[in-house]
C-alpha positions as CSV (number, residue, x, y, z in Angstrom):
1,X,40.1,9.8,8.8
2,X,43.7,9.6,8.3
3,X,46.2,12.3,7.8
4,X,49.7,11.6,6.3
5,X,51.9,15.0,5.3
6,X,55.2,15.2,4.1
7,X,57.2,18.2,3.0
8,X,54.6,21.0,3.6
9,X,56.0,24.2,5.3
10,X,58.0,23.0,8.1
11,X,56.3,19.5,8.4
12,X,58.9,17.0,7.3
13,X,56.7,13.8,8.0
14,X,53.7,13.8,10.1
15,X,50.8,11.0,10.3
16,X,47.7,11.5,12.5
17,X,44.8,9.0,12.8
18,X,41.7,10.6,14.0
19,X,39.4,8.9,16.0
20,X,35.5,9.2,16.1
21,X,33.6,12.2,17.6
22,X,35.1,15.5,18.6
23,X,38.6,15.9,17.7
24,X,40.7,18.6,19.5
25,X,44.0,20.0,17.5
26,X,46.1,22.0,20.3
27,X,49.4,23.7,20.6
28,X,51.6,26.5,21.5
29,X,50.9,29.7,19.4
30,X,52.6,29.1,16.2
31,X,53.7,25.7,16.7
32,X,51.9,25.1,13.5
33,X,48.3,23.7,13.6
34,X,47.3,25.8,10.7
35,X,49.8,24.1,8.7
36,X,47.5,20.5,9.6
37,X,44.6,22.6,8.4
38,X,46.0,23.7,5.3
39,X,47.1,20.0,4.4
40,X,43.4,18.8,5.1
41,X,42.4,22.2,2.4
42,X,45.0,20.4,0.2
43,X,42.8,17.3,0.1
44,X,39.8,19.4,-0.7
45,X,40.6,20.5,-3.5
46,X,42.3,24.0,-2.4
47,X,45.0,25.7,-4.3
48,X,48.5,25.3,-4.0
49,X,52.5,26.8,-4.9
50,X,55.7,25.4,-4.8
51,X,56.6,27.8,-1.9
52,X,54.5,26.2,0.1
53,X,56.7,22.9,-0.5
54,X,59.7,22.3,2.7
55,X,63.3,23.7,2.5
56,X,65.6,21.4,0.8
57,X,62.7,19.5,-0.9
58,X,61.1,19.3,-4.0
59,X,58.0,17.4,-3.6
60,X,55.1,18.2,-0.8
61,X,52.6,15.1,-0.8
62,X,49.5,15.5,1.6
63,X,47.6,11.8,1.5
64,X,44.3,11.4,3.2
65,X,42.1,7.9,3.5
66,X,38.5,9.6,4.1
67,X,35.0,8.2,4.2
68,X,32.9,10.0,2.2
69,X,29.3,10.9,2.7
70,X,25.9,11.2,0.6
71,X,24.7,9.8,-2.5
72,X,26.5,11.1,-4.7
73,X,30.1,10.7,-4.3
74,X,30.2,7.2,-6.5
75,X,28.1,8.7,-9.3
76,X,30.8,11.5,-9.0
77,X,33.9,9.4,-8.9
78,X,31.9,6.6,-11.7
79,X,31.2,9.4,-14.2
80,X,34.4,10.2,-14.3
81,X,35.5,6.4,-14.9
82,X,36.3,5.6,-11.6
83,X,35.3,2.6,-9.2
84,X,35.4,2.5,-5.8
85,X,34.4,-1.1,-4.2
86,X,34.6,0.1,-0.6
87,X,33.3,2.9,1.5
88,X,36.5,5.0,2.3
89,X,38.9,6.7,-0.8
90,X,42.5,7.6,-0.2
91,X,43.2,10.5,-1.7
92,X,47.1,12.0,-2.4
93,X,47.9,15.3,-3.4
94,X,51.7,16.2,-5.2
95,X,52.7,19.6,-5.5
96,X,56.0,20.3,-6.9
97,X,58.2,23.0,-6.9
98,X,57.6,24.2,-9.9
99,X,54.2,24.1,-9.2
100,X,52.8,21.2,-10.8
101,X,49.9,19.3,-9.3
102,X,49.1,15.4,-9.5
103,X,45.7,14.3,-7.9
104,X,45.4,10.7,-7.3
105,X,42.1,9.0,-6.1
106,X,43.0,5.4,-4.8
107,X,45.9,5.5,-6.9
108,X,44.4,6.5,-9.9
109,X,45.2,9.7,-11.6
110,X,42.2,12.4,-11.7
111,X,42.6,16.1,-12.2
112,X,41.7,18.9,-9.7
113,X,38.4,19.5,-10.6
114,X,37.1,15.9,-10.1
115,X,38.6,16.4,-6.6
116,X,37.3,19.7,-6.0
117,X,33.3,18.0,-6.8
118,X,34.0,15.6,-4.4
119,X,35.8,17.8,-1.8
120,X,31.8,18.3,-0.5
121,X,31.4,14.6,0.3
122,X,34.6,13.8,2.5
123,X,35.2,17.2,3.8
124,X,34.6,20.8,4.7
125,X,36.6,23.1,6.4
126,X,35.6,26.4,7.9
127,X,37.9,29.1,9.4
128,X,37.2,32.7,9.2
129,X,39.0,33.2,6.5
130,X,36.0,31.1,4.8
131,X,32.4,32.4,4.4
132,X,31.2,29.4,5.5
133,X,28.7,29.0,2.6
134,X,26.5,31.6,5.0
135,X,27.1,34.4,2.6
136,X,25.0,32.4,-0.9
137,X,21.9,33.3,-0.5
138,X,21.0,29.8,-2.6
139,X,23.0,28.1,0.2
140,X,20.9,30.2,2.3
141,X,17.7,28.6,1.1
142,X,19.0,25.2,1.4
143,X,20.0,25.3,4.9
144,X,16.0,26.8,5.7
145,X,14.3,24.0,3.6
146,X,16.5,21.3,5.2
147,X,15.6,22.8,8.3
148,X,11.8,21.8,7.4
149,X,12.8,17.7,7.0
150,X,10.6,15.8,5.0
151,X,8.2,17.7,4.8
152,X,10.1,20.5,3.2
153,X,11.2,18.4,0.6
154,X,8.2,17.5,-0.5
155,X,7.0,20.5,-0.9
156,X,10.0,21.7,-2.6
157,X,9.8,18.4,-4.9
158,X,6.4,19.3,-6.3
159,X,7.6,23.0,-7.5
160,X,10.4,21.3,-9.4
161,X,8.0,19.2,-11.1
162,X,5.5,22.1,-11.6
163,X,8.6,24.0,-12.9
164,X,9.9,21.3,-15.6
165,X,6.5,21.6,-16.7
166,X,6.3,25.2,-17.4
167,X,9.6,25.0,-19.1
168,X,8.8,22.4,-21.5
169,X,5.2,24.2,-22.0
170,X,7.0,27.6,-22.8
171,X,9.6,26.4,-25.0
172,X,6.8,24.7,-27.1
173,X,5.3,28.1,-27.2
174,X,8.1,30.2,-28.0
175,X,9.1,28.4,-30.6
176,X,5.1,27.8,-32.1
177,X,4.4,31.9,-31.8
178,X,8.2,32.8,-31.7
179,X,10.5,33.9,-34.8
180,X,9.0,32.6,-38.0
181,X,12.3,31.0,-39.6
182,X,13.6,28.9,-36.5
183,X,9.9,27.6,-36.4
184,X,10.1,26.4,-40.3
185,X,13.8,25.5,-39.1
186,X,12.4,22.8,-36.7
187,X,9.5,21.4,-38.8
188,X,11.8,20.6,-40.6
189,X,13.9,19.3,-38.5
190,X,11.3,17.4,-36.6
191,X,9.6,16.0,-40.0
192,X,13.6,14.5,-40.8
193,X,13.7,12.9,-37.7
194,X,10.4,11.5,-37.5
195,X,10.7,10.1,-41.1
196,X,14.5,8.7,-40.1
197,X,12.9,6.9,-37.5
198,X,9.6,5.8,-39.4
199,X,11.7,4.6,-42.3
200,X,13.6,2.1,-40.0
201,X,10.7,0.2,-39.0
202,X,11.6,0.1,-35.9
203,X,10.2,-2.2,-33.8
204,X,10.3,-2.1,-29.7
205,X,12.6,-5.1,-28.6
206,X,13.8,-5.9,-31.6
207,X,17.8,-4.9,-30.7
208,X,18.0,-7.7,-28.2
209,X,17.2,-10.7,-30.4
210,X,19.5,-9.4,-33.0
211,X,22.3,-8.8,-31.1
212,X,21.6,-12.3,-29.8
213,X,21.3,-13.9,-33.2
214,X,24.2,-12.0,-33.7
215,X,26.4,-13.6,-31.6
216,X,25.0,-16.9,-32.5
217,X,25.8,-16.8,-36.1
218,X,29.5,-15.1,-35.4
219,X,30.1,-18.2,-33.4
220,X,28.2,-20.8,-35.2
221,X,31.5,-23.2,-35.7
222,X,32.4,-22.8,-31.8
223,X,28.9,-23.4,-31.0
224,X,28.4,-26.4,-33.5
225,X,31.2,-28.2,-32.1
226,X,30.4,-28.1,-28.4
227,X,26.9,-29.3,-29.0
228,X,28.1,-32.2,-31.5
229,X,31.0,-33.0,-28.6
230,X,28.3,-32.9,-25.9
231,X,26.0,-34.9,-27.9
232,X,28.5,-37.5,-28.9
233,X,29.2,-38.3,-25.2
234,X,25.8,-38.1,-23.9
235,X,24.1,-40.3,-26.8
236,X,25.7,-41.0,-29.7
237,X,29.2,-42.6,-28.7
238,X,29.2,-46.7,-28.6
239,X,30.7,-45.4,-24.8
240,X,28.2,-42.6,-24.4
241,X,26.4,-41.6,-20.9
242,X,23.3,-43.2,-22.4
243,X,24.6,-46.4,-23.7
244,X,26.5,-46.9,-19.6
245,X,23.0,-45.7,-18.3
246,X,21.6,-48.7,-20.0
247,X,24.5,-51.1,-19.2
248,X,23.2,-49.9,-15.8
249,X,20.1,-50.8,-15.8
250,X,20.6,-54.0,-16.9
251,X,23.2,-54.8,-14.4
252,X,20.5,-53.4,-11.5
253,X,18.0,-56.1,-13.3
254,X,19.9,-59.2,-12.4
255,X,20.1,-58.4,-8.6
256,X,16.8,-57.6,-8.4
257,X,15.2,-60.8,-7.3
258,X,17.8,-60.5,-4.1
259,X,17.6,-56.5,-4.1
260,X,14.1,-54.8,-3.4
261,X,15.8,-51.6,-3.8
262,X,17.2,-52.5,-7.3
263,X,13.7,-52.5,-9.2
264,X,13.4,-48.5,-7.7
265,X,17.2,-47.3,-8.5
266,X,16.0,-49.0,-12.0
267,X,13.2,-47.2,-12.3
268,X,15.3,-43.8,-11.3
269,X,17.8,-44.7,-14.4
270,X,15.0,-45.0,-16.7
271,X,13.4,-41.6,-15.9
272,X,17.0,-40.1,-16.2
273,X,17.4,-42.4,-19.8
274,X,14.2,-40.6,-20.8
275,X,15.1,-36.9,-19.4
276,X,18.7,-37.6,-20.9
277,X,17.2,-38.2,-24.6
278,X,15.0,-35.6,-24.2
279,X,18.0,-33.5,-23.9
280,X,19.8,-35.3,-27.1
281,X,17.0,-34.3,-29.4
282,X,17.4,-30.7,-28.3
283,X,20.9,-30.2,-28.7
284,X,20.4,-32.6,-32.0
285,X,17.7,-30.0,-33.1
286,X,20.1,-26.8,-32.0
287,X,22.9,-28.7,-34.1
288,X,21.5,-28.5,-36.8
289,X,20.9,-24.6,-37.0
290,X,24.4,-24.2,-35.7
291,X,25.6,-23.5,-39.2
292,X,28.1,-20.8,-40.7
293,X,25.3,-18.6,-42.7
294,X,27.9,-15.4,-43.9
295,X,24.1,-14.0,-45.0
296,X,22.1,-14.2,-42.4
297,X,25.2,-12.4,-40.7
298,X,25.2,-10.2,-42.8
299,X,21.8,-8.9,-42.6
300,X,21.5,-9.1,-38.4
301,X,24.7,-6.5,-38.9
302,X,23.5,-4.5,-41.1
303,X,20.2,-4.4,-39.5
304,X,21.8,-3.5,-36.0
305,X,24.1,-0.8,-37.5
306,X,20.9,0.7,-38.9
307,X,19.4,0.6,-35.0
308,X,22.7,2.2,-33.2
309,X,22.6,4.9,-35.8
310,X,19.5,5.7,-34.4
311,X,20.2,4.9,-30.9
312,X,23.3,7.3,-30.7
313,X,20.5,10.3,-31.9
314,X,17.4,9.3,-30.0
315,X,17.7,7.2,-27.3
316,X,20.2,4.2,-26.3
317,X,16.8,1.2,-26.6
318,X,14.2,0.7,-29.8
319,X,11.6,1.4,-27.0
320,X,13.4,5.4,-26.2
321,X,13.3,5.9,-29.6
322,X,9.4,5.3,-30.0
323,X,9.1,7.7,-27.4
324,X,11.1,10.1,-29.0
325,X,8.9,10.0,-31.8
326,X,5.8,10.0,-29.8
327,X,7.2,13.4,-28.5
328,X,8.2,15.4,-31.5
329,X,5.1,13.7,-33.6
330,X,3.3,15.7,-30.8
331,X,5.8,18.6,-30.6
332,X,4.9,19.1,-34.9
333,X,1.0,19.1,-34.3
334,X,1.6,21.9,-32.1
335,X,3.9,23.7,-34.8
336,X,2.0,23.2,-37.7
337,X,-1.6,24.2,-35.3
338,X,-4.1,26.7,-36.7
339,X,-5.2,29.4,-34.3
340,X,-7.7,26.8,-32.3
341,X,-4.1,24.4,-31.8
342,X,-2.5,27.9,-30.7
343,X,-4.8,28.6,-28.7
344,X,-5.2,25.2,-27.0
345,X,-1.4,24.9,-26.2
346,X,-1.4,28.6,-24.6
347,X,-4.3,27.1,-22.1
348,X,-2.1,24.5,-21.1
349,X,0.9,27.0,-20.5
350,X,-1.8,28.7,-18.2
351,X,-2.6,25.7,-16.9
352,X,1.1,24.8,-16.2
353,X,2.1,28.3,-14.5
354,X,-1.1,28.5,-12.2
355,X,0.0,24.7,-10.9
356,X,3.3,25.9,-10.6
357,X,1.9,29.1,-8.5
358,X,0.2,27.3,-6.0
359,X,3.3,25.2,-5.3
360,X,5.3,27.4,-5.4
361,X,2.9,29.5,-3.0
362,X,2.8,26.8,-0.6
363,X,6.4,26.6,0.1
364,X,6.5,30.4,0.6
365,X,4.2,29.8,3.3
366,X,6.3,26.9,4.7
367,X,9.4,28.4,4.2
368,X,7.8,31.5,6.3
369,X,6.6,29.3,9.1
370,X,9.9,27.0,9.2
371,X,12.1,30.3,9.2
372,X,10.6,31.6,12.4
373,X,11.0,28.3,13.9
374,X,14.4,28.1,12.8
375,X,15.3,31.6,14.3
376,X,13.9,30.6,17.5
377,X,16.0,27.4,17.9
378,X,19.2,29.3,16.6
379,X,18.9,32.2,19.0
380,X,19.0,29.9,21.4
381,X,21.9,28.4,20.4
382,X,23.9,31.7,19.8
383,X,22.8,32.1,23.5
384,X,25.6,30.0,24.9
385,X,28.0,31.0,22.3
386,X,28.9,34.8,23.8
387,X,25.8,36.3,21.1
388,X,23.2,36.0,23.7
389,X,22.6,39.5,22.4
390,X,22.1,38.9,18.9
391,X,19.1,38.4,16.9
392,X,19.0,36.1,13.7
393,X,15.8,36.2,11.4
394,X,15.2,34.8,8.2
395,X,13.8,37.2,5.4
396,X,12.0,36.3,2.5
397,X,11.6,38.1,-0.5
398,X,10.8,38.1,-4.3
399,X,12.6,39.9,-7.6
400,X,10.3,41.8,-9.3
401,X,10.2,40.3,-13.3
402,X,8.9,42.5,-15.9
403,X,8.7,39.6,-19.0
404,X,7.8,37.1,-15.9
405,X,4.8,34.8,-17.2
406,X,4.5,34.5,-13.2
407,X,2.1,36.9,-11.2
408,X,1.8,37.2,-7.7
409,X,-0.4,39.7,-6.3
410,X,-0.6,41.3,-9.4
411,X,3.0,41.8,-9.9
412,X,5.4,40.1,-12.3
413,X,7.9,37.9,-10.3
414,X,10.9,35.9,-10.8
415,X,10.5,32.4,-10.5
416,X,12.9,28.9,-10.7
417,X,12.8,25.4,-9.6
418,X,13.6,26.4,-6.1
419,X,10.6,28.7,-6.3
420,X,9.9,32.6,-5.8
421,X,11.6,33.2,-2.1
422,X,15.2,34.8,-2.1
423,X,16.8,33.8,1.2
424,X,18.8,36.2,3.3
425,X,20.1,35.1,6.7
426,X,20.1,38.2,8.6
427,X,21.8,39.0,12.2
428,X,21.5,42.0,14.8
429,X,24.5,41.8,16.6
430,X,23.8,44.2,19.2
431,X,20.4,46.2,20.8
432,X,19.7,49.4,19.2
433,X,21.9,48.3,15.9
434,X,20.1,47.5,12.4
435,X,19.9,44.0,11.1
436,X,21.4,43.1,8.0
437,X,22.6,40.6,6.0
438,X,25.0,38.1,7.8
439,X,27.4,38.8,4.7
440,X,28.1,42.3,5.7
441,X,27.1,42.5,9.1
442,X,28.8,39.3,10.6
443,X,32.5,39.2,11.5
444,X,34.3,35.9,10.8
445,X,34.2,34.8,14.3
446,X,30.4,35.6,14.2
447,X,29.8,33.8,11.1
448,X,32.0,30.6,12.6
449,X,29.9,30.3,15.6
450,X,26.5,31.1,13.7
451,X,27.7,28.5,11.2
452,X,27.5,25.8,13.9
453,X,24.7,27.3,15.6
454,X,22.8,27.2,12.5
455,X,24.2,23.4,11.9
456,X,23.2,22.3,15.5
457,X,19.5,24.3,15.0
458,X,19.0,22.2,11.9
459,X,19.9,18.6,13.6
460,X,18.0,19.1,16.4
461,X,14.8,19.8,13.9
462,X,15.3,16.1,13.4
463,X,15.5,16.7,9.3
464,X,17.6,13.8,8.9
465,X,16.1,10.7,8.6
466,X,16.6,7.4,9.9
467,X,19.7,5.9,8.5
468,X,20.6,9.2,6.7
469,X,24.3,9.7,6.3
470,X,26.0,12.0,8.5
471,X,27.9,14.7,7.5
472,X,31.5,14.5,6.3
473,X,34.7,15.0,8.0
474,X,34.1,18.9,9.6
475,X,37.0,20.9,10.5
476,X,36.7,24.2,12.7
477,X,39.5,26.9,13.1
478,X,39.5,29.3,15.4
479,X,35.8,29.3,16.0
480,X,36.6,29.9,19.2
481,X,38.1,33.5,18.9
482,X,36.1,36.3,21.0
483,X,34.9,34.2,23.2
484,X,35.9,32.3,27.1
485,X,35.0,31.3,30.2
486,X,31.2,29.7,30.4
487,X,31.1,30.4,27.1
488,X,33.6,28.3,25.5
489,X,32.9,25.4,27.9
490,X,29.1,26.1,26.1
491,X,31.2,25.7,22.6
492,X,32.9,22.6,23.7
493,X,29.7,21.1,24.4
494,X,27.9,21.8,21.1
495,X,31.1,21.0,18.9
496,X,30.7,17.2,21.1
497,X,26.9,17.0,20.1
498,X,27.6,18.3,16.7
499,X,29.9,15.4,16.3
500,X,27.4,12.8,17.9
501,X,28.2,9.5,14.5
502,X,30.7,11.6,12.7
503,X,33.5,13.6,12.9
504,X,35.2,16.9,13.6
505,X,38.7,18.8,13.9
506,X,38.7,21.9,15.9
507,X,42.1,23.6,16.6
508,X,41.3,25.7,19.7
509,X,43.3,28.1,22.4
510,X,41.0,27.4,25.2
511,X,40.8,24.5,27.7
512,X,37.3,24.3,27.9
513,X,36.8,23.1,24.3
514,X,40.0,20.7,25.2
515,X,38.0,19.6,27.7
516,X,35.4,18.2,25.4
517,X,37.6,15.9,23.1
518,X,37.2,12.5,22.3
519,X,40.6,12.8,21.0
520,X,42.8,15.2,21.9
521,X,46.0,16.2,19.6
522,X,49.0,18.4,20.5
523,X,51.1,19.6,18.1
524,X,55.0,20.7,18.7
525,X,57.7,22.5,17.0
526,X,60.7,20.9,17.3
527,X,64.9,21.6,16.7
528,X,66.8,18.8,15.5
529,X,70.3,18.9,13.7
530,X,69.5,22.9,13.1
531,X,66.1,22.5,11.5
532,X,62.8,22.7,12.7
533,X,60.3,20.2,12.6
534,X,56.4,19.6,13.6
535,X,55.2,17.0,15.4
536,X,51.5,16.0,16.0
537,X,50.6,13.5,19.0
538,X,47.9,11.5,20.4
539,X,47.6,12.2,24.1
540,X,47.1,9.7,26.3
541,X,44.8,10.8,29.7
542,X,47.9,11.7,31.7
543,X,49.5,14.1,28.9
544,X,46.3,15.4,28.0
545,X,46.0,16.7,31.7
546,X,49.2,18.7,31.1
547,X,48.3,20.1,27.6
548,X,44.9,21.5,29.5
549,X,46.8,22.5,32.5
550,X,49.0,24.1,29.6
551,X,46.4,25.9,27.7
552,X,45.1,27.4,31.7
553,X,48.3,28.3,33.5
554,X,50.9,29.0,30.3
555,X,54.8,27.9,30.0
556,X,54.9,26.8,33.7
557,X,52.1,23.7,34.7
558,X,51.7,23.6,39.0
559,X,49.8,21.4,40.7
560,X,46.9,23.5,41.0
561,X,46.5,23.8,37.2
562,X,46.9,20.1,37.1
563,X,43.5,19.9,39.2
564,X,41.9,22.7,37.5
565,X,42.5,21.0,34.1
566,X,41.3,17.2,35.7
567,X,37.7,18.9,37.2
568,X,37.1,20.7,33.5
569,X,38.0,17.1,31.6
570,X,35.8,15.5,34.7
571,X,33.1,18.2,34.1
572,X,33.3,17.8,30.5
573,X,32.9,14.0,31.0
């Protein structure tokens, strides 16, 4: 990733590259790291005012080249008309005084909603001003059935199936048994549509030839004269390609009582003779039906405007909308069904939901078995983290439903595509205290460091699979707060394996997490000609001893913090 900010706060021009792995921002207490954070929340899509724009200035620009992750940043960026041939996007944010935003994505313009769908795929940032995404309990669920791998989503897979099902079954029945007019409404409706179509003739294929024969007949002059050019210089010219093949042959004859070869190369020129008139009478044959027919035009246009009409209502191919009318042909049985019909389509809603129940039933019990084990692994996590203490669990419940067509156990429950369980994360900080929910239980510097335990608990599940990407850019901020000592040399640690073929910022106070960078990053506030300034550099091994022997002994670096800061960055090694 790199970094390029101009004119934001009391940054006049910075430019960081960030290397692979574990990134470490440090600095003097307001020397203005949260400023480089606040740029990279630019590029994510995050609000911003003209106040936030350098004195004297009138422009801020933050500009970011970033590799995004996942499957579906392309289908994001192509929807929107977009094309991206590589695997990295720059994206530049302008903010103007008086507030105006531009959003450009490789230099084309996009608004801030485009760029706020993508923000997921090239970056997220968590601070504890953030919730982390901890607090949804829909995020929630998805971090427990990622947690289960493969199998999870296969089990997940098969309740979204069961649940498109029950949805189209319903809607059929609702609208079979439902109010009386919007029923008569769509028969009516459906008996238009399936005459429109029926009308048409349509027949499957057809669109292709036409459009072909189409093209042909638009062209028929162009097309004429290329193949009587061709043919003129291949056969019918008195200096044509057949007439100095035959000069050829001749010419091979005469040396062939000296040449043994000659007879063969002869024989080689005949073939091609025969091949080559072969070829005359085809283009001869094509000539001939290369004519300008203003009727025959007329009626391949006519017939195709016919098709598109159709094709803009039913489906984009002749073959879509045949199945289209397969569909609602079956859809108007079912409305226009005596009792027996009725009755027949309310077993297969039956049939539907009770599908759907065991599905969904069998992820409940996965997603009970793969939250213990994914308490287990995070506890253990926390445990180096200064919550050795604390106790996570993962609670599972279900909404009770009055009108639910869904029954479990008798009772009436709520049910969806993700299937009956409502995820809640919860945490016991301390002995003796009740759990709750880690949304009103869980400071922010609890809910930073559970945010990466949780991450950590999940990768080491081995849910991603081979060749999977890996997440995208991850900032931290002050995940580190509460904590020292063992601990944060335990936090340095994880935030390195956590960044094992990716990478993350963390800004951080403490020289243990310093200790753990691949790439360590000090920023500075500076006085020049009576105004302040940032800078942001790249240690090199020497420097980055003093920043840790900094960030250990304060203002004043000895000899003896020197050493302590070279055996943590040996340690960390």
């Amino acid at each position: 990733m790199e970094l390029h900010i101009r004119n934001l706060a009391i940054i006049e021009e910075v430019g960081i590259e960030f290397g692979g792995g574990l990134n470490v921002l440090t600095g003097e207490t307001g020397a203005g790291k949260s400023i480089v954070v606040d740029a990279l929340g630019l590029l994510g899509g995050a609000r911003a005012a003209g106040d936030a724009i350098r004195s004297g200035a009138e422009t801020l620009t933050v500009t970011g080249r970033l590799r995004p992750t996942g499957d579906g940043w392309r289908r994001t960026l192509e929807e929107a008309g977009l094309t991206c041939e590589g695997d990295e996007v720059v994206v530049r944010r302008e903010v103007s005084r008086s507030g105006r935003n531009r959003v450009y994505i490789d230099d084309q313009p996009v608004t801030l909603r485009l760029l706020a769908v993508l923000a997921p795929y090239i970056l997220r940032i968590h601070t504890q001003r953030e919730e982390l995404g901890l607090v949804s309990s829909e995020l929630q669920r998805e971090w427990l059935d990622r947690s289960a791998g493969v199998a999870g989503e296969a089990l997940a897979a098969k309740v979204r199936d069961h649940c498109r099902e029950v949805d189209v079954a319903v809607s059929r029945w609702e609208r079979l048994t439902g109010n009386e007019k919007l029923r008569l409404e769509r028969i009516d409706l459906l008996r238009f549509q399936i005459s429109e179509i029926e009308n048409a003739r349509v027949n499957e294929g057809e669109e292709v030839e036409l459009r072909s024969d189409r093209d042909f007949l638009r062209n028929a002059e162009q097309i004429a004269e290329g193949l009587g050019g061709s043919l003129e210089l291949l056969y019918d010219d008195d200096d044509s390609a057949a007439d100095r093949m035959g000069r050829s042959a001749r010419a091979l004859e005469k040396i062939s009582a000296w040449a043994p070869e000659a007879e063969q190369w002869r024989q080689r020129l005949r073939e091609m003779m025969a091949e080559l008139g072969d070829l005359a009478a085809d283009l001869r044959s094509q000539l001939s039906k290369a004519e300008a027919d203003p009727m025959r035009l007329n009626e391949a246009e006519d017939r195709l405007a016919t098709l598109e009409r159709l094709f803009r209502k039913y489906g984009s191919t002749s073959g879509e909308v045949l199945a289209h009318r397969a569909r609602i042909e079956d859809e108007l049985r079912e409305l226009t069904a005596d009792e027996e019909g009725r009755a027949e389509l309310e077993a297969k809603l039956s049939v539907s939901v009770a599908a759907y129940r065991g599905a969904a039933m069998a992820l409940s019990a996965g997603r009970r078995t793969w939250g213990e084990s994914l308490a287990g692994r995070v506890h253990a996590e926390l445990a180096d983290l200064a919550m050795g203490k604390a106790e996570f669990s993962v609670r599972l419940d279900r909404t009770r439903r009055d009108d639910s067509r869904l029954e479990i156990e008798g009772i009436p429950v709520e049910f969806s595509a993700h299937g009956i369980d409502r995820v809640t994360f919860q945490l016991r900080a301390n002995p003796g205290e009740a759990a709750g929910a880690i949304s009103k239980v869980a400071s922010g510097g609890e809910l930073a460091r559970l945010y990466l335990g949780l991450q950590l608990a999940v990768e080491s599940s081995g849910s991603r699979g081979p060749g999977e990407a890996v997440e995208p850019v991850r900032v931290f901020d002050e995940v580190d707060a509460g904590i020292g000592g063992a601990e944060a040399a335990a936090l340095g640690r994880k935030l390195k394996r956590l960044a094992r073929g990716g990478q993350i910022l963390a800004v951080t106070h403490l020289p243990q997490v310093a200790s753990y960078a691949e790439n360590h990053f000090r920023v500075r506030k500076l006085t020049r000609a009576g105004r302040t300034r940032i800078s942001v550099d790249r240690l090199s091994e020497s420097k980055r001893v003093e920043e840790v022997a900094r960030m250990l002994a304060g203002e004043k670096i000895t000899d003896l913090s020197k050493s302590h800061a070279e055996e943590l960055i040996a340690a960390a090694r």
